[in-house]
C-alpha positions in Angstrom: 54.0 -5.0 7.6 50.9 -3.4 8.7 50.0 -1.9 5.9 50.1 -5.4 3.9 48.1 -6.8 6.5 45.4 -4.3 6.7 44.9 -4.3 2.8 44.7 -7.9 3.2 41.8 -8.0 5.7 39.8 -5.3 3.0 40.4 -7.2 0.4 39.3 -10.6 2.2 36.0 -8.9 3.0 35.0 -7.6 -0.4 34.5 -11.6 -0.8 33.3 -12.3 2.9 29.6 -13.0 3.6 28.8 -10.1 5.6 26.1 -7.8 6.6 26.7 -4.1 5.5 27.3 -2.9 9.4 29.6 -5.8 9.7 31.3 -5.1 6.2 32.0 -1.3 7.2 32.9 -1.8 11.3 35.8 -4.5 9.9 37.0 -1.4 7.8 37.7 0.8 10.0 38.9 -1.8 12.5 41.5 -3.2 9.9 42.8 0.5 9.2 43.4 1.2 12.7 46.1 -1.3 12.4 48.2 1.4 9.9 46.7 4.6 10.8 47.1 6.4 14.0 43.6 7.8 14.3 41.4 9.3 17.0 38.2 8.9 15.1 37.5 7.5 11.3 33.7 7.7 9.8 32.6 6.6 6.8 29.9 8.4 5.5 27.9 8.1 2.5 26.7 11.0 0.2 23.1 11.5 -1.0 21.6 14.6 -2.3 24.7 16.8 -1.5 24.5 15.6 2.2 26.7 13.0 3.9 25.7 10.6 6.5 27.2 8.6 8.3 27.1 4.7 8.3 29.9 3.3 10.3 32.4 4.8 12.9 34.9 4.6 15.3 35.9 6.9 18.2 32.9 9.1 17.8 30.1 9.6 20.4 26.9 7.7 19.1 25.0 11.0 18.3 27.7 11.6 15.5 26.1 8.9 13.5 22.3 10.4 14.0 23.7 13.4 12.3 23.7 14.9 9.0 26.4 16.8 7.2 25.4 18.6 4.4 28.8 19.6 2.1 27.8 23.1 1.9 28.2 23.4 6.2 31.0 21.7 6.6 33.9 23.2 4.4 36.6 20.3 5.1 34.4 17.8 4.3 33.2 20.0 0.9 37.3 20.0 0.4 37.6 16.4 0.8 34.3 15.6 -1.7 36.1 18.1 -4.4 39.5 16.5 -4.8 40.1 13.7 -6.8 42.7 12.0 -4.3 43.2 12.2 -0.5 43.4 15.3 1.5 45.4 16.2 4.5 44.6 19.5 6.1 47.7 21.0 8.0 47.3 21.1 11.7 47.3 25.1 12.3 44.4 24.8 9.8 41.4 27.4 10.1 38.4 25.4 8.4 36.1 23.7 11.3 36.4 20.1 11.3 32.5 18.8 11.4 33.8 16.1 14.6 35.1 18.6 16.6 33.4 17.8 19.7 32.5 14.2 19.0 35.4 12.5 20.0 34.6 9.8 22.5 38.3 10.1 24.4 37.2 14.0 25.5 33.3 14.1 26.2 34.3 17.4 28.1 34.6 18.6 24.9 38.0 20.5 26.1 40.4 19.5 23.0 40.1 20.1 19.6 41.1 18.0 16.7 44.5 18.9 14.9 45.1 16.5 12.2 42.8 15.5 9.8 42.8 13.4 6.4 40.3 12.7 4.5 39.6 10.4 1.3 37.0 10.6 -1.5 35.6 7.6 -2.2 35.0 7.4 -5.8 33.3 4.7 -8.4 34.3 6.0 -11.7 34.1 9.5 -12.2 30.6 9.3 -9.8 31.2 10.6 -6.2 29.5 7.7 -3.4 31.3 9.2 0.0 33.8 9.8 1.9 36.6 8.5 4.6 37.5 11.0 7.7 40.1 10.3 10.0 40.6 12.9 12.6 43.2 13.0 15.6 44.5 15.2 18.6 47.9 15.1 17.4 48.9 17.2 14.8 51.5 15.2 13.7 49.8 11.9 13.8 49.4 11.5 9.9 52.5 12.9 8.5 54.1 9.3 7.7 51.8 7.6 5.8 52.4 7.3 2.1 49.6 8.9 -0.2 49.7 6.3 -2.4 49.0 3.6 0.1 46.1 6.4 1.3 44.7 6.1 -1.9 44.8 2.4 -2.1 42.7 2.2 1.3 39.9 5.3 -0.6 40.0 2.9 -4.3 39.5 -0.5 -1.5 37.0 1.3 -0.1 35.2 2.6 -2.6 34.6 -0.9 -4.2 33.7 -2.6 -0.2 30.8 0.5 -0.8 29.6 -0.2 -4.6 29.6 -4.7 -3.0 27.6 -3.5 -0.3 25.3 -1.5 -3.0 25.0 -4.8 -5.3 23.9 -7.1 -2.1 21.7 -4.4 -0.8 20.1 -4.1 -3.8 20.1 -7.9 -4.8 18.4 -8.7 -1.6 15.6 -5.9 -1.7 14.7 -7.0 -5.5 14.2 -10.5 -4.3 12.5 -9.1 -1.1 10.0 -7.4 -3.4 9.8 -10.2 -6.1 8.9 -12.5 -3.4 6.4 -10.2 -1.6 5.2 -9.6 -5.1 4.6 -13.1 -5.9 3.0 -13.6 -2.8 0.8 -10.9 -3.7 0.1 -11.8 -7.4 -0.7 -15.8 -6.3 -3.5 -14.5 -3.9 -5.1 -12.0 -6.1 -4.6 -15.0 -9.2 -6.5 -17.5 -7.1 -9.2 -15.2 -6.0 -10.0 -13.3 -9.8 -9.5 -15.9 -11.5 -11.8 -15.8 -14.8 -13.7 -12.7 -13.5 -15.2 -10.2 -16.2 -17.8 -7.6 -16.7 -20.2 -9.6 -17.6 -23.3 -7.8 -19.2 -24.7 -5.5 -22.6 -27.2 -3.7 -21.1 -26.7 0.1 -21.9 -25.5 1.0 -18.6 -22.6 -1.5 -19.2 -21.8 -0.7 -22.8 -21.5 3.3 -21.4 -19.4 2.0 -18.6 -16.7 -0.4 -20.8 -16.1 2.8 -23.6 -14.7 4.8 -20.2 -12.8 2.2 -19.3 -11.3 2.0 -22.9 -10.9 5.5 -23.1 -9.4 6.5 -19.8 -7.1 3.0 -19.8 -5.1 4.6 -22.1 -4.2 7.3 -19.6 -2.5 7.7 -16.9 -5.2 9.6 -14.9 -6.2 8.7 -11.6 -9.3 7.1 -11.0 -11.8 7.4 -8.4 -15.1 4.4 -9.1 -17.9 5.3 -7.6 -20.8 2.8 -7.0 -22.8 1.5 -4.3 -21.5 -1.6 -2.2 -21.6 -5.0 -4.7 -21.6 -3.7 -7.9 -18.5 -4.9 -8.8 -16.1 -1.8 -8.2 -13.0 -3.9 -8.1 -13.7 -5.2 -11.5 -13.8 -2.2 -12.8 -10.3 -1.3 -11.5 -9.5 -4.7 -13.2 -10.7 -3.5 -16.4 -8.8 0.1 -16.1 -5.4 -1.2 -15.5 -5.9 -4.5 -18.2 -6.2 -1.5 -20.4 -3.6 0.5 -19.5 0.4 0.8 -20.7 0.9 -1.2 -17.6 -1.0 -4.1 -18.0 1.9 -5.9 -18.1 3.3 -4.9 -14.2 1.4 -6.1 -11.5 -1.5 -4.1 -9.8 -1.8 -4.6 -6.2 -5.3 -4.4 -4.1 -5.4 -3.0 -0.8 -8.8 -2.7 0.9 -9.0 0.3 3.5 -11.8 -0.6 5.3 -10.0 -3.8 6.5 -7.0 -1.9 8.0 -6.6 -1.2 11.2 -5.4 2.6 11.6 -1.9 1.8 13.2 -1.0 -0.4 10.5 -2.6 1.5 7.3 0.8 3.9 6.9 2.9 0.8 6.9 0.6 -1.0 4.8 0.7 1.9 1.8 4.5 2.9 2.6 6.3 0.4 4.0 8.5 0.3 7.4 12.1 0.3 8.4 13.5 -2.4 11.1 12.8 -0.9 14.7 9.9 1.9 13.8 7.9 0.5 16.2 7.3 -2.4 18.2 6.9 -5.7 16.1 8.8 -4.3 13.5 11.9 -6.7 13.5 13.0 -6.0 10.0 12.8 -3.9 7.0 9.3 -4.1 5.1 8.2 -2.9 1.4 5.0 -1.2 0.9 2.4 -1.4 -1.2 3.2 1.8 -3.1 7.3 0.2 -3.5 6.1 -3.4 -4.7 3.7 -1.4 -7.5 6.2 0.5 -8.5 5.6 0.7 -12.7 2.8 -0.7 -12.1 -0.8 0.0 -10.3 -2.4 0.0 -7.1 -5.9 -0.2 -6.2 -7.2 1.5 -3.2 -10.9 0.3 -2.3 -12.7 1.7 0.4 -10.3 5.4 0.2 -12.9 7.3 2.3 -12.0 5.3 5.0 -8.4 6.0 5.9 -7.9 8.9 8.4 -7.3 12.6 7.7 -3.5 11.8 8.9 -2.8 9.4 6.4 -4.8 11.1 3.7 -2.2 13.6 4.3 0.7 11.4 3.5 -1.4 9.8 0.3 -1.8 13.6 -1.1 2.5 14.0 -0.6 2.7 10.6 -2.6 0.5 11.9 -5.5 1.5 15.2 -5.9 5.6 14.7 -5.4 5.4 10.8 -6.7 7.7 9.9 -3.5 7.1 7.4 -0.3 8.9 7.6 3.1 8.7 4.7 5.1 7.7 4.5 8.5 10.9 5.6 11.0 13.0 6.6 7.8 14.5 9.7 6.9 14.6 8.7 3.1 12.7 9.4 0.3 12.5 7.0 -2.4 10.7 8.0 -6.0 8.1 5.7 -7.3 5.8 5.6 -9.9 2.5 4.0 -9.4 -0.6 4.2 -11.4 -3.6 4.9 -8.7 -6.7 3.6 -8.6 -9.2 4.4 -6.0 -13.1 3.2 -5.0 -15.5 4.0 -2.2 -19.2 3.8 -1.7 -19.4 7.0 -0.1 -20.6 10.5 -1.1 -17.2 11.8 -1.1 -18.2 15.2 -1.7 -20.1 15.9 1.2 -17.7 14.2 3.7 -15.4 17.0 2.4 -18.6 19.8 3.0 -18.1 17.6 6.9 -14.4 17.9 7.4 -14.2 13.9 7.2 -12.2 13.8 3.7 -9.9 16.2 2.9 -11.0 18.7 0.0 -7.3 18.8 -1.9 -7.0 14.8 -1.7 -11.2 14.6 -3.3 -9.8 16.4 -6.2 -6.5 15.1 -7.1 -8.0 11.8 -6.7 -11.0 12.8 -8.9 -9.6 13.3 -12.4 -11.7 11.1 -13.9 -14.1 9.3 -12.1 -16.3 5.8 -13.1 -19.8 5.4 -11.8 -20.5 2.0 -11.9 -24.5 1.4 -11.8 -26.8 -0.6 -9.8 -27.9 -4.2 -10.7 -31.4 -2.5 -10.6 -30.2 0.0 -13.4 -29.3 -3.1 -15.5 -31.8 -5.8 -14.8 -31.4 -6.9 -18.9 -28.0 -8.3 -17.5 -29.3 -10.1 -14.7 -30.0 -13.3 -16.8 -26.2 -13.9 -17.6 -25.2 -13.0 -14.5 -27.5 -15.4 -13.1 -26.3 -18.2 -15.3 -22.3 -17.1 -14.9 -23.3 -17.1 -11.0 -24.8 -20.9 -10.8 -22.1 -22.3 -13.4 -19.8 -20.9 -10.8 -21.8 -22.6 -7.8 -21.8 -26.1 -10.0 -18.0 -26.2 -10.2 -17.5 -25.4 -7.1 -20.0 -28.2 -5.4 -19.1 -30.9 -8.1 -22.7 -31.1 -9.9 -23.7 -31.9 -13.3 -26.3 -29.4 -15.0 -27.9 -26.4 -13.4 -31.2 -25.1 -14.9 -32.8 -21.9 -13.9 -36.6 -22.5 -14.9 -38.3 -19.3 -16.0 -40.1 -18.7 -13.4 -37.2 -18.4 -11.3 -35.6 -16.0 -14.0 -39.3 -14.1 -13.6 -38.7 -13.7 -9.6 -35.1 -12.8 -9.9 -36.5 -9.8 -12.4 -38.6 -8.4 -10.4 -36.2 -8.1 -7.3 -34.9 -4.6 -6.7 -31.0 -6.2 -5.6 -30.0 -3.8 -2.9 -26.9 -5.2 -2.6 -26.2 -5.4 -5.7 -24.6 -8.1 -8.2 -22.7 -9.7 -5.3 -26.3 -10.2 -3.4 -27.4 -12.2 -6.3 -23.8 -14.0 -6.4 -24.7 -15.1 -3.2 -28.6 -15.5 -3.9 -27.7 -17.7 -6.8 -25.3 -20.1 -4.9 -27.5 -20.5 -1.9 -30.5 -21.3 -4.2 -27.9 -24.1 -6.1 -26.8 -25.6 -2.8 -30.7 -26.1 -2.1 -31.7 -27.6 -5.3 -28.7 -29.7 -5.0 -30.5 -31.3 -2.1 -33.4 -32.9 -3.6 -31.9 -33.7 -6.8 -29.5 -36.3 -5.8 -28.1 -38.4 -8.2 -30.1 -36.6 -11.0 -28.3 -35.4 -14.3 -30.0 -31.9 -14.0 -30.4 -30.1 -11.4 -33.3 -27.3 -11.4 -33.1 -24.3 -9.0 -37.3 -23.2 -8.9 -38.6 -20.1 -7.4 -39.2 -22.5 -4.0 -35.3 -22.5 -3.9 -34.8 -18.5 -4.1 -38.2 -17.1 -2.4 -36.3 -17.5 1.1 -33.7 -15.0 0.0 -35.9 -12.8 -1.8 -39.3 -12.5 -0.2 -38.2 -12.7 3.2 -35.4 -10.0 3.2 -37.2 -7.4 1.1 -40.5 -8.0 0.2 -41.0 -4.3 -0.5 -38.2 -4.3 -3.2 -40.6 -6.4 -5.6 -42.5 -3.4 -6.0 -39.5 -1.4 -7.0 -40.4 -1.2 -10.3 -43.9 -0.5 -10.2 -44.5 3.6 -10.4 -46.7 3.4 -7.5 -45.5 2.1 -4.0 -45.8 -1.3 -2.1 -49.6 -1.7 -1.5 -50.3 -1.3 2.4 -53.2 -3.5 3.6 -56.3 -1.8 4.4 -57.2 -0.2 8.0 -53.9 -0.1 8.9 -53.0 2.7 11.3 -50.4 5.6 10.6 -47.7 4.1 13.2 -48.1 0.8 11.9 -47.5 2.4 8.1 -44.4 3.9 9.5 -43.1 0.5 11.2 -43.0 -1.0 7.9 -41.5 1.7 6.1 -38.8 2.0 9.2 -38.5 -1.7 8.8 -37.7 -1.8 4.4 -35.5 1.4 4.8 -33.5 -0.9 7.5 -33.6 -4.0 5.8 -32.7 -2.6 2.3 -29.5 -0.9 3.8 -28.0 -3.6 5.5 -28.7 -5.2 2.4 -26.8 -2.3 0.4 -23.7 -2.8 2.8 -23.7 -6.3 2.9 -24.9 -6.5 6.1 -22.2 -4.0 8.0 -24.6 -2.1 10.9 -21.4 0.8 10.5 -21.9 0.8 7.1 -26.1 1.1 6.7 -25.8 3.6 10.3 -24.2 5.9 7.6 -26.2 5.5 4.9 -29.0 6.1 7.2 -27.5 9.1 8.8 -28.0 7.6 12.2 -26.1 6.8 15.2 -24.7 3.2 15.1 -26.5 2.7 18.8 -29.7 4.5 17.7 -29.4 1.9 14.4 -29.0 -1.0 17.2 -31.7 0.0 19.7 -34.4 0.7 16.6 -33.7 -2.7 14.7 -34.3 -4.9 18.0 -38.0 -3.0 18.4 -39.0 -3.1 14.9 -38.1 -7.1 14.9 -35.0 -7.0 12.6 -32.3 -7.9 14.4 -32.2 -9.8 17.8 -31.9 -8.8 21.4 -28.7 -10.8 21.5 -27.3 -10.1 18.0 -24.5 -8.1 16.8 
């Protein structure tokens, strides 16, 4: 009677909705209603190594162990044989639990009977089923065939809990995906290399070329030039256009997070991690991800990036696991990578895998032809966007924005142009056109660089007459400042580096020279 009853509560919870640690405990409860046992595990096999996910009557260290077949030879019995196997109780071979049974933590007893099942889907081998007990003779009346039924019930309560597991992480990573996908979508939207100037033709036939590959891709350019497009570009020309490629910006995480972030967490890795979480390098998988900022992760997790490249394998955070991926990598920075490897702050073996082929993407002032569409492309943008009719750039306007040297680049006149929109739109109400005039763009320009206007010129900014040597050097002090907060969008970390200075020493000279204020940040 209790063997019908225990192969009814198995095959009750093949259907059951349960969680896998549920699904497996309720296994080996249910058999302890037919057989006599001491201890049962139930241990998976991966990579020729079993491990444990549920048991009964062991000490709770049993299941933080591994137990690779080639150490343990009654287990490499059981995982050989093609039905179950019962090893006679005067038996030599070391049983793996010997030592583990909860009923003698003194350790003084050792296990006598023992009966194992492979658990088998098809021909292909997915664990195992140990029972173990201090009597010898405690096995010796159960029928093999019913033994096999449990090891065939088994098997298919694994190969259920496979198909869930799997189900629910596909629709974990489809819906962290389309999280993903709908944020980038709203925020590219329509965005292009815009521009012929040679600089730009040069730059697209790369992008052509090396799309094609596979290579990975380190873009080089100062801050604003439009680095992420470029990655854009790469992957829209790649095999994998058709997979999503996922952006992660360096610079914006924090350095506890950034090996989650990339790799993804198991439930309980640290505190605040209530469940399992995909990384960035899982949800690209087939696809492509897009590191920006790379030179400024730390050497630890530079470490773990290098392991990912060179072996095409994550681990996340508190697991033991190693799952394959393959992820098309595209990197950026603004830095001089080269010489913070001469520093020690990059690491020399990561510089070079991640250089194969890199992209220098050049300055707006390298490319002033294209400054006219951008301009244009820029204030259509800042017309939708406010709800206006016309916008007009008069040539004068077009004449000032020329002669600007753009230190920071094509996103500084982005943000030029709108501001200069926003402005016109004020004294144009109700008109059908509205005309952005150099009046509307000499606040951003002349005030924040009036040296740069001169950038062109082969001589430098004329300095008035009778003007002493410290004074000359004040106004040089104060363009070199000026021109690389304007680089680095206004980041005092950022320009402090550029400059070669202490971020303090950065601080403390801006607030004498004027630049910034006594109570600024």
């Amino acid at each position: 009677m209790k063997l019908l009853e225990t192969l009814s509560i198995i095959a009750n919870d093949l259907t059951a909705v349960l969680g896998a640690d549920d699904r497996y405990q309720r296994l080996l409860e249910a058999l302890r209603l037919a057989i006599p046992y001491d201890s049962a595990a139930l241990l998976r096999i991966e990579h020729d190594v079993l491990l444990p996910l549920a048991a009964k009557g062991l000490l709770p260290k049993a299941m933080t162990m591994d137990f690779p077949r080639s150490a343990h030879p009654r287990l490499e019995a059981i995982c050989a044989s093609k039905g179950p196997t019962q090893f006679a109780g005067d038996c030599t071979l070391p049983d793996p639990f010997d030592g583990l049974l909860d009923i003698d933590p003194g350790l003084s007893r050792h296990i006598h009977a023992c009966l194992g099942c492979p658990l088998l889907v098809g021909d292909r081998l997915v664990g195992v089923l140990v029972f173990d007990a201090v009597d010898a003779m405690a096995f010796n009346h159960l029928p093999k065939q019913y033994i096999q039924v449990i090891a065939s019930l088994a098997s298919a309560l694994m190969q259920t809990v496979e198909l869930f597991a799997a189900l629910e992480a596909k629709a974990q990573r489809q819906g962290m995906l389309a999280c993903d996908l709908m944020q980038d979508i709203q925020q590219h939207r329509g965005r292009e290399i815009l521009g012929n100037s040679p600089a730009i033709r040069r730059l697209r036939q790369e992008i052509e070329l090396v799309g094609k590959s596979d290579f990975t891709i380190l873009i080089l350019g100062e801050t604003g030039v439009g680095k992420e497009l470029v990655a854009r570009s790469v992957h829209n020309h790649s095999r994998r256009r058709d997979q999503p490629m996922l952006y992660l910006n360096c610079a914006a995480l924090p350095a506890s997070l950034a090996e989650s972030e990339l790799f993804g967490h198991v439930k309980g890795a640290f505190t605040g991690a209530v469940a399992d979480r995909a990384g960035k390098f899982e949800l690209a998988d087939g696809g492509t991800l897009f590191l920006d900022e790379i030179g400024e992760l730390s050497l630890d997790i530079q470490a773990k990036l290098l392991r990912t490249i060179q072996e095409g394998e994550i681990q996340r955070v508190g697991s033991e696991r190693m799952q394959r991926v393959d992820v098309r990598l595209i990197t950026a920075t603004n830095r001089h990578l080269d010489q913070e490897v001469a520093v020690g702050g990059f690491r020399a073996d990561l510089y070079h895998r991640l250089n194969v082929y890199p992209l220098h993407v050049p300055p707006l002032r390298e490319r002033i032809e294209d400054i006219p569409q951008l301009a244009d492309h820029f204030a259509e943008k800042a017309r939708i966007n406010l709800g206006l009719h016309r916008i007009r750039i008069v040539d004068a306007a077009r004449d000032l924005l020329l002669r600007y040297d753009w230190p920071g680049n094509v996103r500084e006149l982005d943000n030029v142009i709108s501001r200069s929109v926003l402005k016109a739109s004020a004294t144009h109400v109700g008109q059908a056109e509205i005309m952005v005039t150099p009046a509307f763009l000499s606040g951003d320009l002349h005030n924040d660089n009036r040296a740069a206007f001169h950038a062109l010129d082969s001589s430098p900014p004329p300095i008035p007459g009778a003007v002493s040597f410290r004074a000359q050097v004040k106004i040089f002090e104060t363009r070199l400042i000026r021109e690389a907060l304007a680089r680095n969008n206004g980041n005092w970390a950022a320009a402090a580096r550029e400059l070669d200075m202490n971020r303090s020493n950065l601080h403390n000279l801006a607030t004498r020279l004027g630049v910034r204020q006594k109570s600024g940040s």
